[in-house]
N, C-alpha and C positions, 0 to 999 in steps of 0.2 A: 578788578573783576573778582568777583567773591565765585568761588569753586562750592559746588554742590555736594555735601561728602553726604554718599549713600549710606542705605542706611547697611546693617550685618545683614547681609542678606545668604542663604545657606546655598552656597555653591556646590555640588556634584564635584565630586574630583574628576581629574581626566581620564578617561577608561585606558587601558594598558593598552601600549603602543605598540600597533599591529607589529610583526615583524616584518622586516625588509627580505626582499629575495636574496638578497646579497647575505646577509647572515644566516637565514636557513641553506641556501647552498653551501656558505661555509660547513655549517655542523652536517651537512650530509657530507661533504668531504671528509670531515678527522672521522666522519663512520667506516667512511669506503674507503677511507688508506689503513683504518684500524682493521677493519676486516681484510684487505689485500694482503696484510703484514705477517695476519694471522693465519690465513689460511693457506699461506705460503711455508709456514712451518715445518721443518724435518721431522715427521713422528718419533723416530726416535731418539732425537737430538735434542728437540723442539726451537733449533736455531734456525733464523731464517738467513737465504745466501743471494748475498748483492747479484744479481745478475748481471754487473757490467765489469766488476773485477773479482767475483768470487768469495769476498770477506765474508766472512761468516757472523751472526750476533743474535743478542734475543730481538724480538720483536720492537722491542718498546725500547732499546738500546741504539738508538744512534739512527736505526733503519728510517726509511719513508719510504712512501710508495712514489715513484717517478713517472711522470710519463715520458712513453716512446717519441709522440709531437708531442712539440712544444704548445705551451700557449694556454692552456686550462680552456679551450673554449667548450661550447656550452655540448657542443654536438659528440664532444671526444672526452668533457670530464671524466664520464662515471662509465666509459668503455673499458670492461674489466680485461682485453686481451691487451692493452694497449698502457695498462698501467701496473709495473710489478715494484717486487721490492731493491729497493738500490739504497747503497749506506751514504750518509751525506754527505761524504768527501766525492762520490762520483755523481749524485744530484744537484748538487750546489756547489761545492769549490770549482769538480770540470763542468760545471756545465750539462749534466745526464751522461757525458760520455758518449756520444752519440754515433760513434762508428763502433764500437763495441754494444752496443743497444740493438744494433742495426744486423750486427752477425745473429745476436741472440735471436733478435725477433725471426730474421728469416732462417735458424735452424727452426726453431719452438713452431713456427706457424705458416713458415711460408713467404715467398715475396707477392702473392695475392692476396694476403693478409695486409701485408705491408701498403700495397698499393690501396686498399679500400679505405684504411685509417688515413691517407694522406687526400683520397676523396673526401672522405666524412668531417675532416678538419674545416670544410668550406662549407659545409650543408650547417642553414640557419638553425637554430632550435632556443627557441625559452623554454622556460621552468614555472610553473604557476607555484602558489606555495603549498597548494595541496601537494603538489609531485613532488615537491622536495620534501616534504612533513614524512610521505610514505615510503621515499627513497630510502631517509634518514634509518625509518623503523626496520624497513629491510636489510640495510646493511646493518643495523647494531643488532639483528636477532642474527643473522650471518655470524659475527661477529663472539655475541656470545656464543652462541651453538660452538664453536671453535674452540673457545676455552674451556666449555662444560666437558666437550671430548678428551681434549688434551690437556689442562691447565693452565693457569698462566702462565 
């Protein structure tokens, strides 16, 4: 069987692939743990302090933003009472530290604070990619405005 070789015919390249929710939610997250880190800063220090064991650092030095639940879900990501800064030995090696998370939270805000965020970890929620496009824009102007004030 003899194969038909077409002939050059001028193909359209593939138009740029939409993004995925999954990677716009990412970069709205390094916005929203860039701006938690930031706007968590000491004015006159400008270092930011782990909230689960007190270490103190720059922003961009070792810090993340943790959350109080676990889980990254959709309804508790970008809940900013519920996510602060904590240095990576109490994010990641223990774990968030989470009885020390737990005193914090309920000095800073209360045990009906507490109680709503372990509500809201069940309540469904997506993200279309418009809402993450405009999340993103919000925290990185958040974000900057913080540095313009203070520096980096």
């Amino acid at each position: 069987m003899k194969w038909k070789q077409s002939s050059a015919v001028a193909r359209k390249r593939p138009s740029k692939k939409e993004a995925t929710i999954s990677s716009l939610k990412n970069k709205a997250w390094a916005e929203f743990s860039r701006m938690i880190r930031l706007e968590a800063r000491d004015p006159e220090t400008g270092l930011v302090t782990c909230v689960t064991c007190g270490h103190k650092s720059e922003w961009n030095k070792g810090m993340q933003a943790g959350h109080f639940i676990d889980g990254r879900y959709n309804s508790i990501i970008f809940y900013e009472n519920g996510v602060h800064p904590q240095c990576y030995a109490c994010n990641i090696i223990y774990n968030g530290r989470k009885d020390e998370y737990f005193l914090f939270m309920e000095k800073t805000y209360g045990r009906e604070e507490i109680d709503k965020q372990v509500r809201l970890k069940w309540e469904s929620r997506t993200f279309t990619r418009d809402e993450l496009a405009e999340l993103r824009k919000s925290f990185k102007s958040r974000a900057d405005k913080s540095i313009e004030e203070f520096g980096e």
